[in-house]
C-alpha positions as CSV (number, residue, x, y, z in Angstrom):
1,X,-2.6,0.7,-14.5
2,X,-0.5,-2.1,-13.9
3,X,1.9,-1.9,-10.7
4,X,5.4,-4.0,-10.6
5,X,5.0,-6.4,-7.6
6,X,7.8,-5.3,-5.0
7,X,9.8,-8.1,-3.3
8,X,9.3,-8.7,0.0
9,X,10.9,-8.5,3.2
10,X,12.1,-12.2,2.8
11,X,13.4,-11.4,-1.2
12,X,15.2,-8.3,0.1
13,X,17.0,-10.0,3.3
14,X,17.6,-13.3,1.5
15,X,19.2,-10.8,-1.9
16,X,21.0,-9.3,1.0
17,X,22.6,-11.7,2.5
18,X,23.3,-13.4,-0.7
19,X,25.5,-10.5,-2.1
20,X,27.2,-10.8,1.5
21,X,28.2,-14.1,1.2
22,X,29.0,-14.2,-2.6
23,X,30.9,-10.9,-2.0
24,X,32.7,-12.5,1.2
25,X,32.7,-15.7,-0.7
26,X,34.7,-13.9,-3.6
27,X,37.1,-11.9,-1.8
28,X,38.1,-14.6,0.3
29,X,38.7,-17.3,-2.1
30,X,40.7,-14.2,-4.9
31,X,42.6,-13.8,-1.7
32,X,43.7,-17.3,-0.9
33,X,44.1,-17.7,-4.6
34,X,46.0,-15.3,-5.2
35,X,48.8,-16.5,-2.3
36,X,48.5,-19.5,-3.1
37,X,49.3,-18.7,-6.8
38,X,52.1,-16.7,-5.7
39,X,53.6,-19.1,-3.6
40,X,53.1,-22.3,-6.4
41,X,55.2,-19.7,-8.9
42,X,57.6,-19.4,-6.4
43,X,57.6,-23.3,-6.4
44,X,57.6,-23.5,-9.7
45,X,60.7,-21.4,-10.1
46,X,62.5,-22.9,-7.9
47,X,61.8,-26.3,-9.5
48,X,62.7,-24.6,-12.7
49,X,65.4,-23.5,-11.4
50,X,66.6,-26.8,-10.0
51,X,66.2,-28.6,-13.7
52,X,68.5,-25.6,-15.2
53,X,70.8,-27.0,-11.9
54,X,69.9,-30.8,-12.8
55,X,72.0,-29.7,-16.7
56,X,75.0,-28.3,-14.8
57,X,75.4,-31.4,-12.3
58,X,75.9,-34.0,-15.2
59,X,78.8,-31.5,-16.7
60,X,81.7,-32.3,-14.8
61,X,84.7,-31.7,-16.5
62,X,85.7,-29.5,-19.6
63,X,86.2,-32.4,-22.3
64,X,82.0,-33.0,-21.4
65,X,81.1,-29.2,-22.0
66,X,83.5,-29.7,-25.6
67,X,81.7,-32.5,-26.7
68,X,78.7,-31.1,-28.5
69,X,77.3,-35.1,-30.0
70,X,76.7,-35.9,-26.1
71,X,75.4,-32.9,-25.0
72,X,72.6,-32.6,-27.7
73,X,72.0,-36.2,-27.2
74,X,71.4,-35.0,-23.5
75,X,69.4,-31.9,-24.4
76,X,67.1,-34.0,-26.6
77,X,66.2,-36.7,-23.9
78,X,65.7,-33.7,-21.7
79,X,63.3,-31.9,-23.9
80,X,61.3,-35.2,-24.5
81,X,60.9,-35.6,-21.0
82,X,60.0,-31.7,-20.5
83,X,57.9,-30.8,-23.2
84,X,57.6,-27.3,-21.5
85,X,60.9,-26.6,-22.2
86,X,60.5,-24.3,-25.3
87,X,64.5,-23.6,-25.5
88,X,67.7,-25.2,-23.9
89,X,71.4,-24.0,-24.9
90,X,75.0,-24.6,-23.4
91,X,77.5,-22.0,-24.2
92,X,80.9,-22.1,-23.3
93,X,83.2,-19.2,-22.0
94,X,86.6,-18.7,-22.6
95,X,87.9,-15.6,-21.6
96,X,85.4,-13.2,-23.1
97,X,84.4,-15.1,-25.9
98,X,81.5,-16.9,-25.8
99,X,80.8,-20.7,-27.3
100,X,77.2,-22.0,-28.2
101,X,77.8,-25.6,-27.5
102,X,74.5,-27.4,-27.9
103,X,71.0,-26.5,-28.1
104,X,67.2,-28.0,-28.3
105,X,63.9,-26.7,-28.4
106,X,61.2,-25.1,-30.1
107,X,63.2,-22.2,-30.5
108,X,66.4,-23.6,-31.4
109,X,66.6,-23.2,-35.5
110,X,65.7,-19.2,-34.5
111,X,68.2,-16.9,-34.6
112,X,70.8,-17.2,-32.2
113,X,70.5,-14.6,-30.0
114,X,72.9,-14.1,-27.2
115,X,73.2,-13.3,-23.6
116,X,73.4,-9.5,-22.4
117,X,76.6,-8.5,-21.1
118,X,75.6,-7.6,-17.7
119,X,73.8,-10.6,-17.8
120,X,77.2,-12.9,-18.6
121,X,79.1,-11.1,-16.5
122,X,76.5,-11.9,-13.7
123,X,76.8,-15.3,-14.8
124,X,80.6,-15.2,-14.3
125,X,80.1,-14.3,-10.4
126,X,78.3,-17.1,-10.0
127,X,75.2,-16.1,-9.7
128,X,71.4,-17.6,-11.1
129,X,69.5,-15.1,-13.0
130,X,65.2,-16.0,-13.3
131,X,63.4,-13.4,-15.1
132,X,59.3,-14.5,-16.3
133,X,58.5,-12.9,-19.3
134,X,55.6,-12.9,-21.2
135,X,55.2,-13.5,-25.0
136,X,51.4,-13.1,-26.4
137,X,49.0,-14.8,-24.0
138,X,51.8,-17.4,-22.8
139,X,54.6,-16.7,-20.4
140,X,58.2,-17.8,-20.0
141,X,60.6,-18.5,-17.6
142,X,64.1,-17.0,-18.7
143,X,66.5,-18.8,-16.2
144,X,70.5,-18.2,-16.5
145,X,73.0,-20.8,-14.6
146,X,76.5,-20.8,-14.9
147,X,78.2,-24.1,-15.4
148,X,81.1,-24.9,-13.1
149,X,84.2,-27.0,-13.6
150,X,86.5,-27.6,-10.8
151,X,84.5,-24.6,-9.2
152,X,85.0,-22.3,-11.9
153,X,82.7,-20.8,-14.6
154,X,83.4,-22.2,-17.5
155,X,80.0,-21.9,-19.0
156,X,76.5,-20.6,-18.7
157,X,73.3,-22.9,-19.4
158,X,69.8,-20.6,-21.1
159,X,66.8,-22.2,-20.6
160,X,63.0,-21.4,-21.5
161,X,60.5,-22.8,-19.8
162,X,56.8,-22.2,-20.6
163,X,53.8,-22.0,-17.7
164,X,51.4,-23.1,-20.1
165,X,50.9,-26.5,-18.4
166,X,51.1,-24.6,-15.0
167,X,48.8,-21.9,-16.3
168,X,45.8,-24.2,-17.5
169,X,46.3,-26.2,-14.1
170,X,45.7,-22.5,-12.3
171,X,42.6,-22.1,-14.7
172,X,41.0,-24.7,-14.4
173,X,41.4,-24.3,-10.0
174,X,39.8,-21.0,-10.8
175,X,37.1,-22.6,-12.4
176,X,36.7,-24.4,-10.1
177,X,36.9,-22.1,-6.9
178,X,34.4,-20.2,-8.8
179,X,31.7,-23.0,-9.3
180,X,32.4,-24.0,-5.2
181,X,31.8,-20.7,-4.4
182,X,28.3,-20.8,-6.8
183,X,26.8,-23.8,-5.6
184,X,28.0,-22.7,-1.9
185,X,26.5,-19.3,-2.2
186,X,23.0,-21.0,-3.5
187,X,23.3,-24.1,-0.8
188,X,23.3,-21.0,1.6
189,X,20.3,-19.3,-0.4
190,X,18.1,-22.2,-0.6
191,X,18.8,-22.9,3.6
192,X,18.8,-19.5,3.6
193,X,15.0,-19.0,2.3
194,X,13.3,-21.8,3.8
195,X,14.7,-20.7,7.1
196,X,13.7,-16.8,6.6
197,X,10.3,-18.8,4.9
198,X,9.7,-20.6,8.3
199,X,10.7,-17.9,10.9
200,X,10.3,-14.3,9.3
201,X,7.7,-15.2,6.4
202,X,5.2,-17.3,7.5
203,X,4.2,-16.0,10.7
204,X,4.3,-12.3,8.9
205,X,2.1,-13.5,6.2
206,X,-0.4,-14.8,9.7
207,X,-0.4,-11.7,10.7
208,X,-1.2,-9.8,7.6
209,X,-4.2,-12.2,7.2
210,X,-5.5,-11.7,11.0
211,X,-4.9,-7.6,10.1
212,X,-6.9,-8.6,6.6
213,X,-9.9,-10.6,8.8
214,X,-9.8,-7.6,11.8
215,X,-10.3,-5.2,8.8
216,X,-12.8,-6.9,7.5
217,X,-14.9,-7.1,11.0
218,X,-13.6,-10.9,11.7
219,X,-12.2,-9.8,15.8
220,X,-12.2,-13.9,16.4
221,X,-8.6,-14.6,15.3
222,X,-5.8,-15.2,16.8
223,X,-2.4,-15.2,15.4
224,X,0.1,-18.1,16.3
225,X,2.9,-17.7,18.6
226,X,6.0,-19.6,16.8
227,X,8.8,-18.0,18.9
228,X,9.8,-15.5,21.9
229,X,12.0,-13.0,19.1
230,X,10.6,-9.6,17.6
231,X,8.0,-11.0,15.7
232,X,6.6,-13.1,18.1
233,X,6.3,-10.7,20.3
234,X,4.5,-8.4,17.2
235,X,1.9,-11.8,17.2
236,X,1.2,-11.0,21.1
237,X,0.9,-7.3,21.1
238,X,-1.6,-7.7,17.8
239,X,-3.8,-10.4,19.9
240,X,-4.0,-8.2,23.3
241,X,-4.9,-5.4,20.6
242,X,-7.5,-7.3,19.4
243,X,-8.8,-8.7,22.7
244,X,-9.0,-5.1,23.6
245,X,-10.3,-3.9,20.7
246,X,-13.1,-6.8,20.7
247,X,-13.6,-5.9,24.4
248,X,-14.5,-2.2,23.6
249,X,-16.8,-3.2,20.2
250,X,-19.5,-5.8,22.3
251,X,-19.2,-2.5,24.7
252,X,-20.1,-0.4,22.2
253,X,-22.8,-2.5,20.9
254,X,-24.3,-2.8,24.2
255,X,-23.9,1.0,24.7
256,X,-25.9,1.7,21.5
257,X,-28.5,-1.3,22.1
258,X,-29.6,0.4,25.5
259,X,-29.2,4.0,23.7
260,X,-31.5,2.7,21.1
261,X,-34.0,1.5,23.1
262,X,-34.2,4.7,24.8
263,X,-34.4,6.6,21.5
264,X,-37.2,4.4,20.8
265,X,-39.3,4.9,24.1
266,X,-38.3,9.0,23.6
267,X,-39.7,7.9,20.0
268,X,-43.2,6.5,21.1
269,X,-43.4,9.0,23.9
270,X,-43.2,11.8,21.0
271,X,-46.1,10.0,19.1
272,X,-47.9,10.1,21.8
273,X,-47.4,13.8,22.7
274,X,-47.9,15.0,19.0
275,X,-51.3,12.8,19.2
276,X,-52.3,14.5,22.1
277,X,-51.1,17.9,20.2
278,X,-53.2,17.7,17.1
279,X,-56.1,16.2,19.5
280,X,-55.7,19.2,21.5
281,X,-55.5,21.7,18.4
282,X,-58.8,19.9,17.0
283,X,-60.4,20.8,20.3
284,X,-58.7,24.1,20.1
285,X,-60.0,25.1,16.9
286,X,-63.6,24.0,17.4
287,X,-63.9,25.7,20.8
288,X,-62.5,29.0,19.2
289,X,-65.2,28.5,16.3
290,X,-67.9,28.0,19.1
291,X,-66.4,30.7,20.8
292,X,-66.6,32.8,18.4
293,X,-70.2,31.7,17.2
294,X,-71.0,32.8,20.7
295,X,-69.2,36.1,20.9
296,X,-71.0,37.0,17.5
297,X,-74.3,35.7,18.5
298,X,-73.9,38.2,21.4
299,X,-72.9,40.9,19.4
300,X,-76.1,40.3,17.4
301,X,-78.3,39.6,20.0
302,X,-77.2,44.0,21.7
303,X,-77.1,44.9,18.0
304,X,-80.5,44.3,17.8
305,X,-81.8,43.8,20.5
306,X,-83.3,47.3,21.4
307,X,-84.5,47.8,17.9
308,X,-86.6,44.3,18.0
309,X,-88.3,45.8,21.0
310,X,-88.9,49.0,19.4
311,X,-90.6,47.3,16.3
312,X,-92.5,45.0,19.0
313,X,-93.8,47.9,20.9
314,X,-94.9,49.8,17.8
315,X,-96.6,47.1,16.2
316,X,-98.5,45.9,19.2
317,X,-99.2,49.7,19.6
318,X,-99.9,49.8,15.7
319,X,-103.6,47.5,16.3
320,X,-105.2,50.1,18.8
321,X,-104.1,53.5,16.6
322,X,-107.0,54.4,14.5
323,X,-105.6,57.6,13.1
324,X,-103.8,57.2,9.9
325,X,-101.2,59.3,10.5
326,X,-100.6,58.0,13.8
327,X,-100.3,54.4,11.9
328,X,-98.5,56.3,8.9
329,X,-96.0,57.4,11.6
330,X,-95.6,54.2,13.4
331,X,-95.1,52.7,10.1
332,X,-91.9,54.8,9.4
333,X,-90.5,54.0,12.7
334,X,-90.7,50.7,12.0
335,X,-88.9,51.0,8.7
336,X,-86.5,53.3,10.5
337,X,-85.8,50.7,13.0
338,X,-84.8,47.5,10.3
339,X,-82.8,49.7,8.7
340,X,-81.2,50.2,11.5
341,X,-81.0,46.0,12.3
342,X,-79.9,45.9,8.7
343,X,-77.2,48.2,9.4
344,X,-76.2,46.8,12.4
345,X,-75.9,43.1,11.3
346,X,-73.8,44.3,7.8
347,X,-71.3,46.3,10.2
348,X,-71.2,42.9,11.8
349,X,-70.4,40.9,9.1
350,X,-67.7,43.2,8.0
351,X,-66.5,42.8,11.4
352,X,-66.0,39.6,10.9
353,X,-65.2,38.9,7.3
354,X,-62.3,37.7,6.7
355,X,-59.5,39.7,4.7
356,X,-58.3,39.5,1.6
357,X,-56.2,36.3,0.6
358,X,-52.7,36.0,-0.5
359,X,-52.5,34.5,-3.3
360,X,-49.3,32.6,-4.6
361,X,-48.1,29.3,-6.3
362,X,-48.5,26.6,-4.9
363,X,-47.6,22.8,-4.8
364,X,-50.6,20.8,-4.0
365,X,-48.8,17.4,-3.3
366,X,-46.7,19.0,-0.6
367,X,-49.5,20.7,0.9
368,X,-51.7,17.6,1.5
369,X,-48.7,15.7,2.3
370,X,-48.1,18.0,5.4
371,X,-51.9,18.0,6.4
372,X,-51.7,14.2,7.0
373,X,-48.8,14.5,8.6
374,X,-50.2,16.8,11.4
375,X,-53.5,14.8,11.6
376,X,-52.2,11.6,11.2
377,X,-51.8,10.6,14.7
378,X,-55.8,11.8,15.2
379,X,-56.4,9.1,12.1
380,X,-54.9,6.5,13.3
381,X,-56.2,6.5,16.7
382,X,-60.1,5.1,15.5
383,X,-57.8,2.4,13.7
384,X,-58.8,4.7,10.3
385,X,-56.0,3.6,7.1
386,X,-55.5,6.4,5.1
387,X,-54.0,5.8,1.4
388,X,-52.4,8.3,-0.5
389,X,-51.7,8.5,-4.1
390,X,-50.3,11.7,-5.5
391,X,-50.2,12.3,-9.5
392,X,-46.7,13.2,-9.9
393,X,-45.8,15.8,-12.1
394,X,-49.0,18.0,-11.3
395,X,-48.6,21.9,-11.8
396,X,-48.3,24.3,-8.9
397,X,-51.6,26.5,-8.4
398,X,-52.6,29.4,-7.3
399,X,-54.0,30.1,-4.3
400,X,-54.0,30.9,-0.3
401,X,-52.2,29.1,1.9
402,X,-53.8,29.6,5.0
403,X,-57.6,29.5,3.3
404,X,-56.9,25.9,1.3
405,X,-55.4,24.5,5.0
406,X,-58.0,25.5,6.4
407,X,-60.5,24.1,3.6
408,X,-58.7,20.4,3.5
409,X,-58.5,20.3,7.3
410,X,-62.1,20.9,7.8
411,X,-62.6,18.3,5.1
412,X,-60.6,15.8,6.9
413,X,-62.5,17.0,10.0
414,X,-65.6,16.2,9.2
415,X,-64.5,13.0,7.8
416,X,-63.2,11.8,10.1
417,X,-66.5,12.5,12.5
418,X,-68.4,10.9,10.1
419,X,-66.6,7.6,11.1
């Protein structure tokens, strides 16, 4: 299974902050664009309106506003000069009629279309009507004047103005704001990252590989202090950890040196016990058997003991008798009397006999392999080497217990006498 690496701490603060900046970066600059925009198309109104102004100025008395040949010669220059100026037109009011007198522009062979009413009678109070409308994806400036004579109206002046020029000026500032604010935003990430690389991710990464070496039994490192913030205090708390932790480990080890040391003596003292042990239940076991050759011997010995005598004192009687039926009948107490031994030595050795085994299956392997282990510390006191080799794979038998113990350990016995 393959597992997406996550970003670090560094990628996460340094994404962070980025967003931050770009974000504050953004808003600020769409802010101060945004006034500053507002306050060049108030400019550029003005100035607009001044040009509209500029036409009215060089119209100074009526016979000027009648002659139409001048004024178009005027308009022309003008439009030449101004190629933003999509439409310029000079009517002339007389009463409520209303005069085109000259016009130039783009939108000059259009139909002529005519001031609103409101809009003239505005016009007639004297006063300057701007109004930015927008056709497709280019805007206008509608701008009304009235033309004065002797300080009457005797005249309005309709001009259209485009913003084209001004608009691609205001893109291309965009633009521009924009790719500051990119290359300021990534100057800032760059400093940004080797900064967060140099203070938060390189002595983070030396700690994670003194963590790694602790981990791994390596208690000899110690982790660089690069500063007195946070994470240089993280770097001293994780070597007084360590120190302590290294402290308590050579403690340890000395603890459970001395601890194995005395398991070992307790060890060797057991060996020597359990020698003594099987010595002891060697001796045991032949001083029982002697023992109990004794207390049978006994036995035999007042068994038949009185009828020996008997039989002695009849057959030392048995030469002087000359009568046969006194020999006849010392004969028969005789017999009587080793029938009576007889007797006495079979009750004996019923006595004695041992009972009936138990028998059951057995695995022979294991049994011998537990023998040697209780004699083994008698073998290997003589400096005797006992090999073993076991078939594997043998079959349990069937037998006693007790009886083949007793069979292998006298074997072993006397073998090890015989040495």
């Amino acid at each position: 299974m393959v597992l997406s690496k996550k970003p670090g701490i560094q990628a996460k603060i340094s994404i962070f902050i980025t967003i931050v900046i770009v974000s504050v970066l953004s808003v600020s600059t769409y802010m101060s664009r945004t006034l500053t925009e507002q306050k060049a198309e108030e400019n550029l109104k003005e100035r607009y309106v001044n040009i509209v102004k500029q036409i009215d100025s060089g119209i100074v008395t009526a016979e000027e506003l009648h002659d139409t040949l001048t004024l178009q010669e005027e308009l022309t220059s003008l439009v030449k000069v101004r190629p933003n100026i999509v439409l310029v037109e000079i009517f002339e009011l007389t009463g409520d009629k209303i005069r085109i007198a000259a016009g130039k522009g783009a939108e000059y062979n259009n139909p002529l279309t005519l001031p609103a009413a409101a809009e003239i009678s505005a016009i007639k109070d004297g006063e300057v009507i701007a109004r930015l409308d927008t056709k497709g994806n280019e805007r206008v400036w509608n701008i009304l004047a009235p033309i004065r004579i002797n300080k009457n109206v005797a005249g309005l002046i309709l001009a259209k103005i485009s913003t084209k020029e001004f608009d691609s000026l205001v893109y291309k500032e965009r633009q521009q704001a924009f790719i500051v604010t990119g290359i300021t935003a990534l100057t800032i990430l760059i400093f940004l990252v080797l900064y967060l690389r140099r203070t938060i991710s390189k002595p983070i990464k030396e700690l994670i590989s003194a963590m790694s070496g602790a981990e791994g039994g390596d208690l000899g490192n110690k982790v660089l202090i690069h500063s007195n913030d946070e994470i240089g205090r993280l770097a001293e708390q994780f070597n007084k950890m360590i120190h302590k932790i290294r402290d308590f480990n050579n403690d340890l080890k000395t603890e459970i040196q001395q601890a194995t040391e005395k398991l070992n003596n307790r060890y060797e003292e057991l060996i020597s016990v359990n020698k003594r042990l099987s010595e002891a239940q060697l001796q045991l076991a032949h001083s029982e058997r002697l023992a109990a050759a004794g207390q049978v011997a006994a036995a035999m010995a007042h068994r038949i003991g009185t009828p020996l005598h008997s039989i002695s004192g009849h057959l030392h009687r048995l030469k002087s008798d000359t009568s046969a039926s006194k020999q006849e009948e010392r004969i028969l107490i005789i017999e009587s009397q080793i029938d009576r031994i007889v007797e006495s030595v079979q009750e004996l050795l019923n006595s004695v006999r041992k009972p009936q085994p138990i028998m059951e299956m057995i695995n022979i392997n294991n049994l011998l392999e537990e023998l040697f282990n209780l004699v083994s510390p008698v073998i290997s006191s003589p400096g005797i080497k006992v090999i073993t080799r076991f078939e594997p794979g043998l079959p349990d038998i069937k037998g006693d217990v007790i009886l083949l113990q007793e069979a292998f350990l006298n074997l072993f016995t006397n073998a090890i006498d015989a040495m």
